[in-house]
C-alpha positions as a printed Julia matrix, in Angstrom:
92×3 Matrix{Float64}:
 -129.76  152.43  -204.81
 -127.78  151.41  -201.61
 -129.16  148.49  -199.82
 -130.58  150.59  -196.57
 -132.39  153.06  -199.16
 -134.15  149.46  -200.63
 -135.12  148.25  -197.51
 -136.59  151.53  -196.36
 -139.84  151.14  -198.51
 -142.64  153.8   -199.6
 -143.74  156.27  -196.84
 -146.73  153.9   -196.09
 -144.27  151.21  -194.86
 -142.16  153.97  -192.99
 -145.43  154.84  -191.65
 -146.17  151.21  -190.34
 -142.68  150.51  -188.97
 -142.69  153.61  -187.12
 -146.1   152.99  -185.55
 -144.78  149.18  -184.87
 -141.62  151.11  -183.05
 -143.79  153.0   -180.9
 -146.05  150.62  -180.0
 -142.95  148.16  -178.99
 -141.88  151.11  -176.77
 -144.82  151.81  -175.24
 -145.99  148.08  -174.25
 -142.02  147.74  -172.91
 -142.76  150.59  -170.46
 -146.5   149.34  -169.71
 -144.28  146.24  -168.47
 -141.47  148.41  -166.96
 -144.67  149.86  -165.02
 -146.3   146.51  -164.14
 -143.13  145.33  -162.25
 -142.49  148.11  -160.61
 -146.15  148.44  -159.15
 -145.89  144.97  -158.59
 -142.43  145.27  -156.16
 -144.38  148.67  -154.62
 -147.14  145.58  -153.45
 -144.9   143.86  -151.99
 -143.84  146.77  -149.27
 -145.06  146.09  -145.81
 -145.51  150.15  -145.93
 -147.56  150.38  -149.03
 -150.48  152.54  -147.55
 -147.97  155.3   -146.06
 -146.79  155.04  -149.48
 -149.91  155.65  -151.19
 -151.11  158.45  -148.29
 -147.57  160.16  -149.13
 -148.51  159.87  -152.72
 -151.67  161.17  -152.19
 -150.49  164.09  -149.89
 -147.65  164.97  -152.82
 -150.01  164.95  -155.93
 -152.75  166.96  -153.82
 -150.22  169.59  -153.29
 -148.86  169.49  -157.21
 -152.01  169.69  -157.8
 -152.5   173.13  -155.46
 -149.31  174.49  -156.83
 -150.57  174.1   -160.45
 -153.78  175.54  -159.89
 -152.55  178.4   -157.63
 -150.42  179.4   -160.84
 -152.49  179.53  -163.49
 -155.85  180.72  -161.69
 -154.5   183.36  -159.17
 -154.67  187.28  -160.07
 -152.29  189.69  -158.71
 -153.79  192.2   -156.92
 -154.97  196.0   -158.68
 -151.86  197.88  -159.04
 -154.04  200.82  -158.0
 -155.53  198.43  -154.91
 -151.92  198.57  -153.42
 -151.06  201.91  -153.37
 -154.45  202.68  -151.85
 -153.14  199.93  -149.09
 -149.93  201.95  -148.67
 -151.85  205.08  -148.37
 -154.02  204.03  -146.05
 -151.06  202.42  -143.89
 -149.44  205.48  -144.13
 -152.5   207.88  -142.76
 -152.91  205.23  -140.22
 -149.63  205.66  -139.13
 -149.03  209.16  -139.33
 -146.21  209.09  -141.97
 -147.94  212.0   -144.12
């Protein structure tokens, strides 16, 4: 048994260390968050910031919805449009 196989341990301690590594990573970028909200306070144009914010999210947020809830038209609705166009405009 090599040394790095010994120090590995059972799966419950690979199970602990890996849960220790993520929580390290995630309260590193909590901080990385923290001090970069904190520099964002100190802007003298903080509330255009956070209205430009706003006004970007609000449209993500139109986009996304306008994807996944919007229905093409009836296949059969638009060539009842074109048909109608046409009669309208004398094409026959």
């Amino acid at each position: 048994m090599t040394r790095e196989e010994a120090r590995r341990g059972g799966p419950e301690e690979q199970a602990v260390l890996l849960v220790a590594g993520l929580a390290d990573l995630a309260v590193s970028t909590v901080f990385s968050a923290v001090g970069t909200v904190r520099g964002l306070l100190g802007r003298s144009d903080t509330a255009e910031l956070a209205a430009q914010a706003e006004h970007d999210l609000m449209a993500r947020g139109r986009l996304t919805l306008d994807r996944y809830t919007a229905t093409p038209p009836a296949y059969l609705e638009q060539l009842a449009r074109v048909a109608v166009e046409r009669r309208a405009g004398g094409d026959d």
